[in-house]
N, C-alpha and C positions, 0 to 999 in steps of 0.2 A: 482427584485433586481439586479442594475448592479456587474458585475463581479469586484472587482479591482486584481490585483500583486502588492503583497508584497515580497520584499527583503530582504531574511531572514540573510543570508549573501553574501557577494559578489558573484555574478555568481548561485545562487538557490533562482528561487522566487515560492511563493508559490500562486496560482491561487486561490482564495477561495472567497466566500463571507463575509456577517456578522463576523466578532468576531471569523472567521477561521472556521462557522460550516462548510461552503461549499455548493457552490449552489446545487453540484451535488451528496448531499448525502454523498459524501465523498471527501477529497482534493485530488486537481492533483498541481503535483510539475512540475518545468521546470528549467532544467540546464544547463547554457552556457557555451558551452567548443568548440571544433572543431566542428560546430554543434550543433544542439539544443537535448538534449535527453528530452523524458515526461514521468514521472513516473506516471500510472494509468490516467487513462481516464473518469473517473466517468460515471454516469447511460446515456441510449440510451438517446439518441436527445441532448446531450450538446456539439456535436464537433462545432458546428458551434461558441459557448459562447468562448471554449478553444480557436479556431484560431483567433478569433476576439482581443482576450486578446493577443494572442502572437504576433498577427499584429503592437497591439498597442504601445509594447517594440520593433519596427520597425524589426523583423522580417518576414520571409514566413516563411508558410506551406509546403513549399520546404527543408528550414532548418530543420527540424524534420526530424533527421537521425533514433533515436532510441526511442522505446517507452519499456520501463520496467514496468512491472507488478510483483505486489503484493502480491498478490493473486488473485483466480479465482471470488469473488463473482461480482454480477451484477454492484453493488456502484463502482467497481473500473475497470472493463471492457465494461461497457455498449457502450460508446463512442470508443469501439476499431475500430470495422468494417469501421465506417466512417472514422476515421481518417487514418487508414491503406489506405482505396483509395485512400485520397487525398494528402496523404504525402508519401504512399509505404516506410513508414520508418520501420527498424528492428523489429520483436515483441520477448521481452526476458522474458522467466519467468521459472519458477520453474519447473522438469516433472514429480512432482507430482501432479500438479496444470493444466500442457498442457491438459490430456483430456478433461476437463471441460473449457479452452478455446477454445481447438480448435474443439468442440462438436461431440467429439468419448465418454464422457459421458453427460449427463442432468445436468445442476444446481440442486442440491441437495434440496435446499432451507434449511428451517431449522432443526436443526440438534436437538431439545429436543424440549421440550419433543415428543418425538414418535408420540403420539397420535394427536397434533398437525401439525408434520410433514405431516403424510397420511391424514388430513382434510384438510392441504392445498395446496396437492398435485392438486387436481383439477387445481388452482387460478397460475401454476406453471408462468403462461406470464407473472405474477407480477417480478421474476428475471430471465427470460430467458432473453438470448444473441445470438446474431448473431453470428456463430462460427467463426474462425479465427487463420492459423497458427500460430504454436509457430517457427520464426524463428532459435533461439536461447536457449538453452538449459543450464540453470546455477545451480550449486550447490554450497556448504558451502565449502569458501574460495576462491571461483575463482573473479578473478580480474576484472575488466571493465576500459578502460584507459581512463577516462573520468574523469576531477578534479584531474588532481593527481593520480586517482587511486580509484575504488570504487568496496571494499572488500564485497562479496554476503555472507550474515548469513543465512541460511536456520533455522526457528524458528515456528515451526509446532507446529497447535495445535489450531488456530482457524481454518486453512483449514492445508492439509495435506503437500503442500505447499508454505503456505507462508514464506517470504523471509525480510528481512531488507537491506538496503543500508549502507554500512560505511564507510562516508568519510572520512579517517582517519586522513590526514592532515588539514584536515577542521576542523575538530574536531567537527563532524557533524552525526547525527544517522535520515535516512527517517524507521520510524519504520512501518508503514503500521497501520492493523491493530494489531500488538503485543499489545500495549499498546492506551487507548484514555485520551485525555484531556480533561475533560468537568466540570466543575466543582471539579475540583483534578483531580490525576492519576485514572485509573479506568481501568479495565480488558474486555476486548470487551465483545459484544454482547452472553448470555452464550445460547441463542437461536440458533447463528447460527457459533458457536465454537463446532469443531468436538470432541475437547480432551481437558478440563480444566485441566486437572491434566499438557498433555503436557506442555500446554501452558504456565503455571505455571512458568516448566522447564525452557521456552525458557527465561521466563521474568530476570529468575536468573542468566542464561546467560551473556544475554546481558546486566544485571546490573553490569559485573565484567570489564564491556571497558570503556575508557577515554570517553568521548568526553560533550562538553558545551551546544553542541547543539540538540536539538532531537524534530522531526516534525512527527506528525499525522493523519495517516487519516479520524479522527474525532477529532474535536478541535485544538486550536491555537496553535503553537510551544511553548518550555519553549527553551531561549534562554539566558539564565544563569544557571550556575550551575547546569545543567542538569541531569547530573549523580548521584548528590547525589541527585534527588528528585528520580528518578529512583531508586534508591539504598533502599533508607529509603521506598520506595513503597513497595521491594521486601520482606524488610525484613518483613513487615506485614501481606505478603502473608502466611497461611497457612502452614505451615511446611510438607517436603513430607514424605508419610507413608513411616515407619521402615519395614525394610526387614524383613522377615519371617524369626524365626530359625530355 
């Protein structure tokens, strides 16, 4: 399947396959600003797919200043190490999430049930990663001067942490995996989500901010009215357990 970029709004396109599944398991974004930044890198062997694609938007591989991560899993770091060589741009992510980047822990793989996990502990090369310093160390609030300005949510809960991008004058949300798109809104993978309940948390969070736009790392953007689909998603989440008296 060839790769295309799509333009999701001015200055962030979204690298993906078919109908936004993603060729590489998961989507990788690209934002033009002073500099190119990539958000997540999808599974090993696709760097060569991403630079071809940003070649094509008449870019180098040289412009890749900064590369922000997601979260730790395989789908969205696999393509780090490579592209780290050949671009030596920034690696920014979460430092709940840096061991398991930069492999002072194992990819976990999945996280429920249990007994699943330890049977497929063996098969672990299925999401092993080549490890890779975390440059850059970001938590909930801190800024990035890229578009304007792009505000870090720490939103744990499918990994410990992952993170969302908020563009706020963009009026723009790179949600990772918090939330997927595939057939409606839908709550990531509950196999390799560390905390459902968290995650829950995070989703109601981030269903109280502005913005029109909101992009995923599985499935297509919603590029209207964004928040209220978010919104009305949250509200049919589950209600959180009452505190004990």
């Amino acid at each position: 399947m060839s790769v295309k970029a799509t333009e999701i709004i001015a200055r962030v396109y979204l690298l993906s396959g078919f109908l936004g599944v993603g060729v590489w398991g998961a989507n990788a974004y690209l934002l033009v600003d002073d500099g190119l930044t990539l958000v997540d890198t999808g599974f090993f062997g696709r760097a060569s797919r991403i630079l071809k694609q940003i070649e094509e938007l008449g870019y180098l591989p040289s412009d890749i200043k900064r590369i922000i991560i997601t979260h730790h899993h395989a789908d969205h770091v696999g393509s780090l190490a490579a592209l780290k060589k050949v671009t030596q741009a920034e690696v920014i992510a979460h430092p709940a999430d840096a061991p398991y980047i930069d492999g002072s822990l194992p990819q976990p793989g999945p996280a429920r049930p249990q007994w699943l996990g330890k049977f497929l502990s063996r098969s672990g090369w299925l999401w092993a990663t080549e490890p890779v310093a975390v440059d850059t160390l970001v938590n909930y609030d801190d800024e990035l001067p890229i578009l304007g300005g792009i505000k870090i949510l720490h939103t744990p809960g499918h990994t410990p942490g992952s993170i969302c991008l908020y563009l706020q004058s963009k009026k723009l949300l790179i949600a990772g995996d918090l939330l997927a798109h595939r057939f409606g809104l839908r709550l990531p993978s509950r196999a390799f989500t560390v905390d459902i309940d968290q995650e829950i948390q995070s989703v109601r969070r981030i269903a109280n901010l502005e913005f029109d736009v909101i992009c995923f790392g599985h499935g297509s953007p919603i590029t209207h009215q964004a928040h209220q689909a978010v919104a009305d998603f949250a509200d049919r989440l589950a209600p959180p357990p009452r505190p004990a008296e």
